[in-house]
N, CA, C and O atoms as a GROMACS GRO file, in nm:
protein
  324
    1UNK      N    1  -2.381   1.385  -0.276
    1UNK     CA    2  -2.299   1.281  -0.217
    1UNK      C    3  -2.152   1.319  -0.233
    1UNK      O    4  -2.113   1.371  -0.337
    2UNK      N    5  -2.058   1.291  -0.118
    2UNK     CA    6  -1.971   1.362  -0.145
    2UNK      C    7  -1.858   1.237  -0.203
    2UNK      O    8  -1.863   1.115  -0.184
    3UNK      N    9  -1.757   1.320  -0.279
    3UNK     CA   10  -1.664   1.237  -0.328
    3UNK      C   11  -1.520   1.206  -0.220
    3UNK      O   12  -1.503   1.258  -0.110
    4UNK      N   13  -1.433   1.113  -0.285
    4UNK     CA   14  -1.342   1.099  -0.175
    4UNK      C   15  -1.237   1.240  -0.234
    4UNK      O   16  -1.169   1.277  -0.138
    5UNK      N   17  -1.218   1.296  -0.319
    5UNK     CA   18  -1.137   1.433  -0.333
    5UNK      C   19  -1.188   1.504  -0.228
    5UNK      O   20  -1.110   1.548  -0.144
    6UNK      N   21  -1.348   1.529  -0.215
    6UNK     CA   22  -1.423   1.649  -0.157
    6UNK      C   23  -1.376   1.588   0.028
    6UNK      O   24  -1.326   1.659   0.115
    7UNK      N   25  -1.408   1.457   0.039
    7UNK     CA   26  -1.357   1.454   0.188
    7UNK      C   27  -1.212   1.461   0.194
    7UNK      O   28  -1.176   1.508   0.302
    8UNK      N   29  -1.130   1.434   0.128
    8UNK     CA   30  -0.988   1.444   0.190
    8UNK      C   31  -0.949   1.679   0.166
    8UNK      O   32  -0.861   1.743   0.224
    9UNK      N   33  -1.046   1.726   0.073
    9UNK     CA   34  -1.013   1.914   0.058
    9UNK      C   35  -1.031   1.895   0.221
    9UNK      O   36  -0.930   1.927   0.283
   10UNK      N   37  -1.104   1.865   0.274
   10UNK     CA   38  -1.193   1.851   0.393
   10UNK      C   39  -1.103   1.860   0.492
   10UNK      O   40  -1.034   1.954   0.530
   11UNK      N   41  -1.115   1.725   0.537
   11UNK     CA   42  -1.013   1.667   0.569
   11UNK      C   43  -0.816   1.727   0.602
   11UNK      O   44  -0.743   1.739   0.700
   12UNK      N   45  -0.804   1.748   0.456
   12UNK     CA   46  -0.623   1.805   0.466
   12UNK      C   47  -0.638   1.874   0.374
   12UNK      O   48  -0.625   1.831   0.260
   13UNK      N   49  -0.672   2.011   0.407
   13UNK     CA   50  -0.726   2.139   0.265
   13UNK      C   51  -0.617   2.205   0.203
   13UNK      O   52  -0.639   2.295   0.121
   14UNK      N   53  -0.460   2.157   0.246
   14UNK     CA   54  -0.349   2.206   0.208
   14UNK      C   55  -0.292   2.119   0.092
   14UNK      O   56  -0.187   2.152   0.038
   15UNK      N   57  -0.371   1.996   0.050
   15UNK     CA   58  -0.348   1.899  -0.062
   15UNK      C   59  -0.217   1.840   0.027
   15UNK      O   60  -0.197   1.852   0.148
   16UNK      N   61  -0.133   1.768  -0.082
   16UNK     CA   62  -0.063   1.716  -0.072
   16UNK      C   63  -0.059   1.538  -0.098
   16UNK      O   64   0.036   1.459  -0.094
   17UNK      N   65  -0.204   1.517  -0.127
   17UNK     CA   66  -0.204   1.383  -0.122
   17UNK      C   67  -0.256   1.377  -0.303
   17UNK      O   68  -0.253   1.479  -0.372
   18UNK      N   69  -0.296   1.259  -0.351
   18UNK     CA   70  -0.317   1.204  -0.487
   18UNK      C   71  -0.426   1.097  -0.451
   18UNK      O   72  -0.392   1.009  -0.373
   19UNK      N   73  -0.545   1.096  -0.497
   19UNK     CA   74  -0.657   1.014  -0.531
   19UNK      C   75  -0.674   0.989  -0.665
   19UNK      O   76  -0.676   1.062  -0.764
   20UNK      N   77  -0.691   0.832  -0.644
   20UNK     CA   78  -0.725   0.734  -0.774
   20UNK      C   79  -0.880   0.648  -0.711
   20UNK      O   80  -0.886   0.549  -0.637
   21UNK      N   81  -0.959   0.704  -0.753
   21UNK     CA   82  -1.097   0.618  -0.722
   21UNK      C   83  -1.145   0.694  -0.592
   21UNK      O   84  -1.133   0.807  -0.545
   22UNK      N   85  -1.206   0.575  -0.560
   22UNK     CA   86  -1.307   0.631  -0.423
   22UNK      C   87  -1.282   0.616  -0.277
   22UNK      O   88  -1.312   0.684  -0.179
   23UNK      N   89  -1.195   0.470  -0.299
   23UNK     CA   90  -1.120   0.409  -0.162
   23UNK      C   91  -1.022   0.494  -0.106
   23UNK      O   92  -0.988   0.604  -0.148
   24UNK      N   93  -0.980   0.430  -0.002
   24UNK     CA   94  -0.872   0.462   0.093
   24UNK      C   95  -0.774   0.405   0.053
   24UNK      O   96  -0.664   0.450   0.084
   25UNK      N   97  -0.781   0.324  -0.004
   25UNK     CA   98  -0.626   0.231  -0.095
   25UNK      C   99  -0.605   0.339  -0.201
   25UNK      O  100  -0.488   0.340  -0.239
   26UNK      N  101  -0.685   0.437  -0.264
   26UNK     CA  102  -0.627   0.488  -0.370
   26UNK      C  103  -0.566   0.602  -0.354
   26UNK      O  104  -0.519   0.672  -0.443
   27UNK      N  105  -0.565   0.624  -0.232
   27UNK     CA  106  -0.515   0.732  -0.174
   27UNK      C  107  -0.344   0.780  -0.173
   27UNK      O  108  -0.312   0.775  -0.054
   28UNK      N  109  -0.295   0.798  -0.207
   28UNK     CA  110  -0.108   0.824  -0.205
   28UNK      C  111  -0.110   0.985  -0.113
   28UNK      O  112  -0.173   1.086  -0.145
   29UNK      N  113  -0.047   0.971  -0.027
   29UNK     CA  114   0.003   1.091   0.076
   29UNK      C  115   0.162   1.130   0.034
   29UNK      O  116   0.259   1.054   0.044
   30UNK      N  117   0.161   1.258  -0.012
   30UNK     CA  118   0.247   1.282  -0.076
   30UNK      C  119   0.357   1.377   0.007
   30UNK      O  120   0.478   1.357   0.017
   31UNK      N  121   0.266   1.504   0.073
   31UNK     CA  122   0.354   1.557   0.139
   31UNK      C  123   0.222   1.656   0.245
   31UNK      O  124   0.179   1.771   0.262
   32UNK      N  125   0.201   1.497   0.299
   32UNK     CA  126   0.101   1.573   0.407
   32UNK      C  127   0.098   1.467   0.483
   32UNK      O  128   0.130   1.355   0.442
   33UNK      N  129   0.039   1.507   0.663
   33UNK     CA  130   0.048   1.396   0.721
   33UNK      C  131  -0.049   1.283   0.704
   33UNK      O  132  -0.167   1.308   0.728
   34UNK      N  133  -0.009   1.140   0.660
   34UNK     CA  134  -0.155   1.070   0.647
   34UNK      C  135  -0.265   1.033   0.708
   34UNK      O  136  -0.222   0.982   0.812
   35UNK      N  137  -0.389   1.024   0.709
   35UNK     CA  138  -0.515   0.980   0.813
   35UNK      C  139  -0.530   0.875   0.788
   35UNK      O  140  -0.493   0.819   0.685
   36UNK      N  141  -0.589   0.827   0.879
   36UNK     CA  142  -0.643   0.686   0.889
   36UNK      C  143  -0.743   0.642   0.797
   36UNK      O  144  -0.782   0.723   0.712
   37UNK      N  145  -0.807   0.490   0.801
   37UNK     CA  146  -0.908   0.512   0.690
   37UNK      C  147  -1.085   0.502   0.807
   37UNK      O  148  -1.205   0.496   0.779
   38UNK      N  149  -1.014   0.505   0.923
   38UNK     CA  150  -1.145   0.535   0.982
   38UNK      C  151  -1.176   0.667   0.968
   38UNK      O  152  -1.290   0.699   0.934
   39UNK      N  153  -1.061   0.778   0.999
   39UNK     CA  154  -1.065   0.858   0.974
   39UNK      C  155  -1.119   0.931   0.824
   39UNK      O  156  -1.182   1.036   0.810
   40UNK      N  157  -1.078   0.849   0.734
   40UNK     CA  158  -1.145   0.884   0.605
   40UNK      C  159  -1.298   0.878   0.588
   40UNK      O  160  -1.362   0.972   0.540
   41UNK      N  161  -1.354   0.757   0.631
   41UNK     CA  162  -1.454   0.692   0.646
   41UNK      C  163  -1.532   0.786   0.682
   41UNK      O  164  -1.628   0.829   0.618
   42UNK      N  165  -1.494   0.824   0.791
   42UNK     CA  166  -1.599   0.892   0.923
   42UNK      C  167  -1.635   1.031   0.831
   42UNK      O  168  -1.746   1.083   0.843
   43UNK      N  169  -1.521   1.093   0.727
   43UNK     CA  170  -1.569   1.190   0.681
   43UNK      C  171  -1.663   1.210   0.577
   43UNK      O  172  -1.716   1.316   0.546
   44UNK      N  173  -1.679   1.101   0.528
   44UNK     CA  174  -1.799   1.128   0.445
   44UNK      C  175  -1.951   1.100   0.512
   44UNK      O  176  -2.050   1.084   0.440
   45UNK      N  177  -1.956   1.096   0.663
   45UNK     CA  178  -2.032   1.111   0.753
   45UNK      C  179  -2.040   1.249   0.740
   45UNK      O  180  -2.141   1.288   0.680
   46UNK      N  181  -1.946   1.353   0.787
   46UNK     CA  182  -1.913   1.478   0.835
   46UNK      C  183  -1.922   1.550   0.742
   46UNK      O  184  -1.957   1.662   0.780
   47UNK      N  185  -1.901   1.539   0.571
   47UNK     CA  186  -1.877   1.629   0.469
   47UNK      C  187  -2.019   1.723   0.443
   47UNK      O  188  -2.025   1.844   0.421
   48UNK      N  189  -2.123   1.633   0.454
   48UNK     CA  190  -2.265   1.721   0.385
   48UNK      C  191  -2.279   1.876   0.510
   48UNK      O  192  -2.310   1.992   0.480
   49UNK      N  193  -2.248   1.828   0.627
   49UNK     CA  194  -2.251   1.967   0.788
   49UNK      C  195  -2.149   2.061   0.747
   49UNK      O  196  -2.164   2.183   0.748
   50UNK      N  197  -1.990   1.964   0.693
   50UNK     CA  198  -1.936   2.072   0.692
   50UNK      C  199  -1.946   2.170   0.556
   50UNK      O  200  -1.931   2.290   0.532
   51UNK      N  201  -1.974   2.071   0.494
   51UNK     CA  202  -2.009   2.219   0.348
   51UNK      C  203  -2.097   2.285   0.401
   51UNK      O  204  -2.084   2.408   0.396
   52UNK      N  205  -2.207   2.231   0.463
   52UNK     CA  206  -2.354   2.330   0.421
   52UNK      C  207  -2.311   2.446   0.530
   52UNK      O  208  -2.350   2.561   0.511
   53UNK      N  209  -2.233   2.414   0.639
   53UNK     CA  210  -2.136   2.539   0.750
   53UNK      C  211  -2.046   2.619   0.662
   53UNK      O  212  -2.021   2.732   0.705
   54UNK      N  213  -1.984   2.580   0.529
   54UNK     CA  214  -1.887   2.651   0.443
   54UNK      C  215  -1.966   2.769   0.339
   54UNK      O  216  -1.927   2.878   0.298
   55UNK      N  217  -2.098   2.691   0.316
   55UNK     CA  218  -2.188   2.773   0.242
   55UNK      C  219  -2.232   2.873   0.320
   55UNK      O  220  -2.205   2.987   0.282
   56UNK      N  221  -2.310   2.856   0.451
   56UNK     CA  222  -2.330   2.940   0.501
   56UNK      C  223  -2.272   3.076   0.557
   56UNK      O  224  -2.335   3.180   0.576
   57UNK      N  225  -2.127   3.051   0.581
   57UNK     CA  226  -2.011   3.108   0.578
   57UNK      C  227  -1.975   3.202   0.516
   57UNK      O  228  -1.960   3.307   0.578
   58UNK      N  229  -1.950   3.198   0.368
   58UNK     CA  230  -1.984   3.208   0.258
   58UNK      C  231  -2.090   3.364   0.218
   58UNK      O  232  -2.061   3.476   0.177
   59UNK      N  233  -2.215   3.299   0.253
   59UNK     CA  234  -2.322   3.366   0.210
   59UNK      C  235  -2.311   3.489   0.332
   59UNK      O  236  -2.317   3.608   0.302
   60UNK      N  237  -2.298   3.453   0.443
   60UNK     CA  238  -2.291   3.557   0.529
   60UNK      C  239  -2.200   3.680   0.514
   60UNK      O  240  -2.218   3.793   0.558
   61UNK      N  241  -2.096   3.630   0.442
   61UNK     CA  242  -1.969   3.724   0.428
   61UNK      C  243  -2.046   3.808   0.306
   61UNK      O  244  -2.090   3.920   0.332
   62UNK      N  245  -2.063   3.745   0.152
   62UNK     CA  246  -2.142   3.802   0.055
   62UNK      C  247  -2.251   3.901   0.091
   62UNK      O  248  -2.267   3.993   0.011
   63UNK      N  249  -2.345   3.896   0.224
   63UNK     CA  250  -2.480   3.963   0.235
   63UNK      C  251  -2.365   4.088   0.326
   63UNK      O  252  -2.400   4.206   0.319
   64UNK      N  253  -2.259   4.061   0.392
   64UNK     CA  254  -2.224   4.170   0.444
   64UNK      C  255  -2.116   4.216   0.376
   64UNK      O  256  -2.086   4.323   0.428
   65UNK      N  257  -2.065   4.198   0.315
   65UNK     CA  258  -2.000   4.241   0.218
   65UNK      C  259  -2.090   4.399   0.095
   65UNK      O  260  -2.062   4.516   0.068
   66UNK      N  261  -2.204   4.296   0.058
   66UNK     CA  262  -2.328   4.394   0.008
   66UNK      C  263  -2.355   4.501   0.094
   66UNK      O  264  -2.341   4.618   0.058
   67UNK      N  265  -2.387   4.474   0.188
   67UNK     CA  266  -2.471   4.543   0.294
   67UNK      C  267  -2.335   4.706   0.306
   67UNK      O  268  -2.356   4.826   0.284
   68UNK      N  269  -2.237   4.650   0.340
   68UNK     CA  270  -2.135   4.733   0.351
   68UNK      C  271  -2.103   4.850   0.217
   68UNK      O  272  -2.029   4.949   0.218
   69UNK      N  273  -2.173   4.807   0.129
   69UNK     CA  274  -2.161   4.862  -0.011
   69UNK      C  275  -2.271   4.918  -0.053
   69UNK      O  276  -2.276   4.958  -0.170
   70UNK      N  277  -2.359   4.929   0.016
   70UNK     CA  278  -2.534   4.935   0.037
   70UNK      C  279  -2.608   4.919  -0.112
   70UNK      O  280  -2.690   4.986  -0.174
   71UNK      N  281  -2.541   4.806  -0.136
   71UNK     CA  282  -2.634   4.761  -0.251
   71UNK      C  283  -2.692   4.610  -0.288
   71UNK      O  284  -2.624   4.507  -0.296
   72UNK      N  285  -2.810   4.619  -0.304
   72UNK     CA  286  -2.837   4.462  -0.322
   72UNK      C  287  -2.785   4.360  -0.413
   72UNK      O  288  -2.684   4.387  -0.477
   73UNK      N  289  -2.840   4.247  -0.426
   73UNK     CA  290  -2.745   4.112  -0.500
   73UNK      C  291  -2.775   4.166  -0.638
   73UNK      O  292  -2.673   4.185  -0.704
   74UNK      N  293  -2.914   4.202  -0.711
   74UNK     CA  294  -2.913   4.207  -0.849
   74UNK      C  295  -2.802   4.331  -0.867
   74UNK      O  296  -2.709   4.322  -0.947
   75UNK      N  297  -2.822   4.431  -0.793
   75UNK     CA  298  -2.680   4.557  -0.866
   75UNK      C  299  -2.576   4.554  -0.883
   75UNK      O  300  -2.499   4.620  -0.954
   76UNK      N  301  -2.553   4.393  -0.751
   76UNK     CA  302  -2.366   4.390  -0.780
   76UNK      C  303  -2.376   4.316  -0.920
   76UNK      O  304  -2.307   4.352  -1.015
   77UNK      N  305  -2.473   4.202  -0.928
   77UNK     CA  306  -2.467   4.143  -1.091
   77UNK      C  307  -2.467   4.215  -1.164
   77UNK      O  308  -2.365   4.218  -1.232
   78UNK      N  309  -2.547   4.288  -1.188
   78UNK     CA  310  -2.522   4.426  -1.303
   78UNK      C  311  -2.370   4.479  -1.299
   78UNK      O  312  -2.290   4.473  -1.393
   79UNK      N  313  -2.348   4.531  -1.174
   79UNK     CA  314  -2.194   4.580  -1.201
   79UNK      C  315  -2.079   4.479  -1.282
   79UNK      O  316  -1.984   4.512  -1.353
   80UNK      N  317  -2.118   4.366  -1.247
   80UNK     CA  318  -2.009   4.228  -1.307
   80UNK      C  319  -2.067   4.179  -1.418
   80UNK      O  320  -1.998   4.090  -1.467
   81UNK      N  321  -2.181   4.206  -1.486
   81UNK     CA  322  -2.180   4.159  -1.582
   81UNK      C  323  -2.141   4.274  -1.731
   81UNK      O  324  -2.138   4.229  -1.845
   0.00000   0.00000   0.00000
């Protein structure tokens, strides 16, 4: 479940704002432009698509990243650990 920090990274990923609680009242916009609270609202509709699109993202870059290095996931762990 996502939190109201995780929808406003979302949301305005450059920060600038200050959260106290969960609401839209606790919200202080500091030096970013402010959203609405429908707009807030609506994103914790939107947050679970857009992470699981950030993960995937993510993982795709990691498997080609590997792939480019021609080595699988346990060898890079070995190398980093």
């Amino acid at each position: 479940m996502a939190t109201a920090s995780d929808v406003l990274e979302m949301l305005i990923p450059n920060g600038g704002w200050i959260c106290t609680g969960q609401d839209y009242e606790g919200i202080e916009f500091l030096q970013c432009e402010p959203i609405t609270k429908a707009q807030f609202e609506a994103g914790f509709a939107a947050y679970d698509a857009w992470k699981s699109e950030q993960d995937l993202a993510k993982a795709a870059e990691k498997a080609a990243l590997l792939n480019r290095l021609g080595i699988t996931a346990e060898e890079a762990q070995l190398l980093l650990s």
